[in-house]
C-alpha positions as CSV (number, residue, x, y, z in Angstrom):
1,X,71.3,122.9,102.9
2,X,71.4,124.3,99.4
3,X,73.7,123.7,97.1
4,X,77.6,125.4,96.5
5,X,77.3,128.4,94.5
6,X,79.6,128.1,92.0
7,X,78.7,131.2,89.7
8,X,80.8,132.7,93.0
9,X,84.1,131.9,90.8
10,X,83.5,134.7,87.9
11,X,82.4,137.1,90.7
12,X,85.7,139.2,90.6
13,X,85.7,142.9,90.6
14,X,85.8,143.2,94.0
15,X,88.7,142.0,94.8
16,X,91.9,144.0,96.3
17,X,94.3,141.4,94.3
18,X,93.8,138.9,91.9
19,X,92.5,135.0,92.7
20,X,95.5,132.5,92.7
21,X,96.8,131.3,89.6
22,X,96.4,127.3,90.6
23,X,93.5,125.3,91.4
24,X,91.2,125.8,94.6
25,X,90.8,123.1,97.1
26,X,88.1,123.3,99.2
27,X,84.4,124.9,99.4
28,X,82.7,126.2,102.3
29,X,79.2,127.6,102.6
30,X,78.9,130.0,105.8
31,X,75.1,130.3,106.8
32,X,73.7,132.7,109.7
33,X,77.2,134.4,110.8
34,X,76.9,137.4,113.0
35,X,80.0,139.1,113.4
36,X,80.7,140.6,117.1
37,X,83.8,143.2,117.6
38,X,84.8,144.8,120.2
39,X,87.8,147.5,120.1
40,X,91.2,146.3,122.0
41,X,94.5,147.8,122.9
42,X,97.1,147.2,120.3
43,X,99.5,146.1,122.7
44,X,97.5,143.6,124.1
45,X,97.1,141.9,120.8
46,X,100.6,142.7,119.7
47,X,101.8,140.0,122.8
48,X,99.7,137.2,121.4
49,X,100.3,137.7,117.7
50,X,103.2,136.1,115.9
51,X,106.1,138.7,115.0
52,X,105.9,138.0,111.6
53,X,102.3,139.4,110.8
54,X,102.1,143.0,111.2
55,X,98.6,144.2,113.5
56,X,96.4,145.8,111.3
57,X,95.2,149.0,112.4
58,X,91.7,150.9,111.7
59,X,92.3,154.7,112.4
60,X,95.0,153.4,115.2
61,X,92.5,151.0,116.8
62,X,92.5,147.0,116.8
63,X,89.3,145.0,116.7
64,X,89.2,141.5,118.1
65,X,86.1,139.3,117.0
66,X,83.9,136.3,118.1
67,X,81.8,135.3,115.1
68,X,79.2,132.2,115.5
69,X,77.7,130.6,112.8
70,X,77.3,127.1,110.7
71,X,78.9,125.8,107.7
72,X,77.9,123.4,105.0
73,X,79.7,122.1,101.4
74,X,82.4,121.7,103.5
75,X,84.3,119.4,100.8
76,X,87.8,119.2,99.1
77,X,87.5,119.9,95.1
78,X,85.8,117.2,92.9
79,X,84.8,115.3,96.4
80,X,80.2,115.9,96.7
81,X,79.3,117.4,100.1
82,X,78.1,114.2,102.5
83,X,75.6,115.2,104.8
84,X,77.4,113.6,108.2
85,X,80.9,114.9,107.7
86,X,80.0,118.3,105.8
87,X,78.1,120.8,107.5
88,X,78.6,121.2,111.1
89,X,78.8,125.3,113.2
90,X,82.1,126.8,114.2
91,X,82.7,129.6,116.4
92,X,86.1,131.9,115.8
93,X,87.9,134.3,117.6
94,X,90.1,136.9,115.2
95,X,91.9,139.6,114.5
96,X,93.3,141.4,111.9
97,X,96.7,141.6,110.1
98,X,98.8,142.2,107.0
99,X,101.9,141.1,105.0
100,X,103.1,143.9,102.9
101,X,99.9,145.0,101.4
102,X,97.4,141.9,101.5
103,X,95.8,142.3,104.5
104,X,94.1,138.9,106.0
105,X,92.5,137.6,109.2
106,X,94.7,136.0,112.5
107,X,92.4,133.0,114.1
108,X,93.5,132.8,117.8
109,X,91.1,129.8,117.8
110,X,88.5,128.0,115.5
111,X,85.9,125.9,117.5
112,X,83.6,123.3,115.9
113,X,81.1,120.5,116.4
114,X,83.1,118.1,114.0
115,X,86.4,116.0,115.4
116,X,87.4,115.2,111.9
117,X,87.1,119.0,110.4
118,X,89.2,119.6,114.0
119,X,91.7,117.1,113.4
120,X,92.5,117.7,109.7
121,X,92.8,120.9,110.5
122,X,95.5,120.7,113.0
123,X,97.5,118.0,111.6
124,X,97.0,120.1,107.8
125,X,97.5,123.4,108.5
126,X,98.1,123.8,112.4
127,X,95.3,125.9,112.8
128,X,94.1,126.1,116.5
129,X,91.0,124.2,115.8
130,X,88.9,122.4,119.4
131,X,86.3,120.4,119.1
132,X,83.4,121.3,120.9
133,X,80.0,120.6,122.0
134,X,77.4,123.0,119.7
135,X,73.7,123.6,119.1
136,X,72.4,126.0,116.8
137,X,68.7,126.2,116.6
138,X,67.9,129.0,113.3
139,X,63.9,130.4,112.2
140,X,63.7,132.9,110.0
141,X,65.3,135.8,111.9
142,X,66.4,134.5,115.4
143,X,69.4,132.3,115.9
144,X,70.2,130.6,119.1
145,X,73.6,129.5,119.3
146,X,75.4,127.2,122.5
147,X,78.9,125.8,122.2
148,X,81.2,124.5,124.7
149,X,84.6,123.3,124.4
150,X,85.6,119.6,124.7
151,X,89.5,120.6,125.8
152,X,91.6,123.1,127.7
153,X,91.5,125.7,127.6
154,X,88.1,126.2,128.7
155,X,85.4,128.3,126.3
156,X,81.8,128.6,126.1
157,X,80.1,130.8,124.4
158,X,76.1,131.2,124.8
159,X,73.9,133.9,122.8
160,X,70.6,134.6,120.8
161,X,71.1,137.1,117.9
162,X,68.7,138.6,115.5
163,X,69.2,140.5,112.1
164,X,67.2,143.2,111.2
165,X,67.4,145.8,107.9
166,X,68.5,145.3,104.6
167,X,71.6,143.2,103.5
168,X,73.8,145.5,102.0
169,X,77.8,145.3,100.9
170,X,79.9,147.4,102.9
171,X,81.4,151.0,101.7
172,X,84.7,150.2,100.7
173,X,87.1,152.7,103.7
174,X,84.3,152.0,106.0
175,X,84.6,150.2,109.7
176,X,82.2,147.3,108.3
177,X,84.7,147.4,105.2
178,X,87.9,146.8,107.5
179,X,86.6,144.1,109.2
180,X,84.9,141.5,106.6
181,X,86.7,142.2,103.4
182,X,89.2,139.9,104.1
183,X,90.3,137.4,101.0
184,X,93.1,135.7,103.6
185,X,94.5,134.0,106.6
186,X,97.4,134.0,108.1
187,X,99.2,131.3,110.1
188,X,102.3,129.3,111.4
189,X,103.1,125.7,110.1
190,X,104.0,123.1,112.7
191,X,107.7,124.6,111.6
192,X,106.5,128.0,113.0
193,X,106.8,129.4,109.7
194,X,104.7,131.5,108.3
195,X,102.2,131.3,105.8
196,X,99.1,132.5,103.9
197,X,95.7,131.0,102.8
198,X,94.2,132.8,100.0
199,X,90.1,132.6,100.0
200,X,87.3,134.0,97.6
201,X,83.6,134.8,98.2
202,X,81.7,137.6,96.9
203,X,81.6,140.9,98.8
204,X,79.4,140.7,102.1
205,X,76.1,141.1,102.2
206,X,75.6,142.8,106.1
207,X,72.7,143.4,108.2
208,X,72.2,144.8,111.1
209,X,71.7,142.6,114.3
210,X,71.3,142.6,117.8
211,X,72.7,139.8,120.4
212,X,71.9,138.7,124.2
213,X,75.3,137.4,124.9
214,X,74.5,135.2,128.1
215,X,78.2,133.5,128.3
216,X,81.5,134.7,126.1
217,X,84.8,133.2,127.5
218,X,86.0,132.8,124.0
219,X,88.4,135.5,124.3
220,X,89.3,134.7,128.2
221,X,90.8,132.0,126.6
222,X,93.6,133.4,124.8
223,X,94.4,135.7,127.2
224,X,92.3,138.2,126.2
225,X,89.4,140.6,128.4
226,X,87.0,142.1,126.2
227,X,85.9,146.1,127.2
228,X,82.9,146.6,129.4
229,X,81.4,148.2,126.0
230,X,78.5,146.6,123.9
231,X,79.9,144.8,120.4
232,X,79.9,146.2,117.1
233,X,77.8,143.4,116.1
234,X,76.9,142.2,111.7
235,X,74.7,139.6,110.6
236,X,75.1,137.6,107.2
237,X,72.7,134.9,105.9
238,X,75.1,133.2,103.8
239,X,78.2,133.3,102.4
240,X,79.7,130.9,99.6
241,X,83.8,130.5,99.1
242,X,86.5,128.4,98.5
243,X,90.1,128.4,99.4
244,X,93.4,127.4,97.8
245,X,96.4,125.4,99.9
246,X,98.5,127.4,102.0
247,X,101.5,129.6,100.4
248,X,104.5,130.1,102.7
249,X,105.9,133.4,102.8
């Protein structure tokens, strides 16, 4: 995989708040993500969703999301990207919420075909990580994507998805806008208290796709049906970023 992008650093104008002032820790590179969203009563969300984070809201509807793809540079700071540990796909299902006026991303689980990310993950920052069994197969404009989970619960999640059009950053007050823009997580330590993790990448660059979904229990698994409507569905090639350590609130 190419190299991390690090010209990514003085790319700063979008942002809704500044970058932290101390050091970043880790780089990622994201390669053929699609996002897939589908619309979802508040409520239902609002159930599943610590107290602490409020449910952030586009035009009065939640979005929940499944969003396949494959990461490389996956390193901590001054460590070089090794080829066996490094890049490996994950497969998350999110949703959106806010602290006062940052608004970030809620991962009600993070699959991926590394135990190590998986376990340093969970021990680190109690993320809901599960290690899975994944196959991405990529050409120029096709991506076939498998992954089955290793543990309870239970997920699989089988599709082929193609982009199509020109890669384009979203309108900021758009629905695109709302739902990738997102420069943080949010999360609960092992002492369920909350916390943030600030991230930077330059703005998206979308396309439009479209998916045959064959198998999607992602969502079944945390207790949540998806509507019997097709997904608002996103494609990026890649995406570059790194993120600083967690920030308890």
């Amino acid at each position: 995989m190419p190299g991390f992008k690090r010209d990514i650093l003085s790319e700063t104008a979008h942002r809704p708040w500044p970058m932290p002032a101390g050091p970043w820790v880790m780089t990622q590179t994201w390669h053929d993500l699609l996002f897939a969203h589908w619309p979802v009563p508040a409520d239902v969300l609002r159930a599943r969703v610590p107290a602490r984070f409020e449910l952030d809201l586009f035009e009065g509807q939640a979005w929940i999301a499944v969003v396949p793809f494959h990461m490389s540079n996956v390193a901590p700071r001054l460590i070089p990207a090794l080829p066996w540990i490094s890049a490996f796909p994950e497969l998350n299902v999110r949703t959106y919420v806010r602290v006062g006026d940052r608004p970030g991303v809620f991962f009600f689980s993070l699959d991926a075909g590394n135990p190590v990310a998986v376990g340093a993950a969970r021990s680190l920052l109690n993320l809901p990580y599960y290690s899975a069994e994944m196959r991405v197969d990529t050409d120029e404009r096709r991506v076939d994507y498998a992954s089955r989970r290793l543990s309870a619960p239970s997920a699989e999640f089988r599709a082929s998805y193609r982009r199509h059009g020109l890669a384009e950053p979203p309108a900021e007050g758009t629905l695109e806008y709302f739902l990738t823009e997102r420069y943080c997580l949010y999360a609960v330590d092992h002492a369920s208290r909350a916390y943030r993790l600030d991230i930077h990448h330059p703005p998206w660059a979308l396309e439009s796709a479209d998916a045959e979904i064959a198998v999607n229990t992602m969502t079944d698994a945390a207790g949540i049906r998806l509507p019997a409507v097709a997904p608002l569905l996103h494609f990026s090639k890649r995406q570059d970023m790194v993120c600083w350590a967690p920030d308890r609130l």
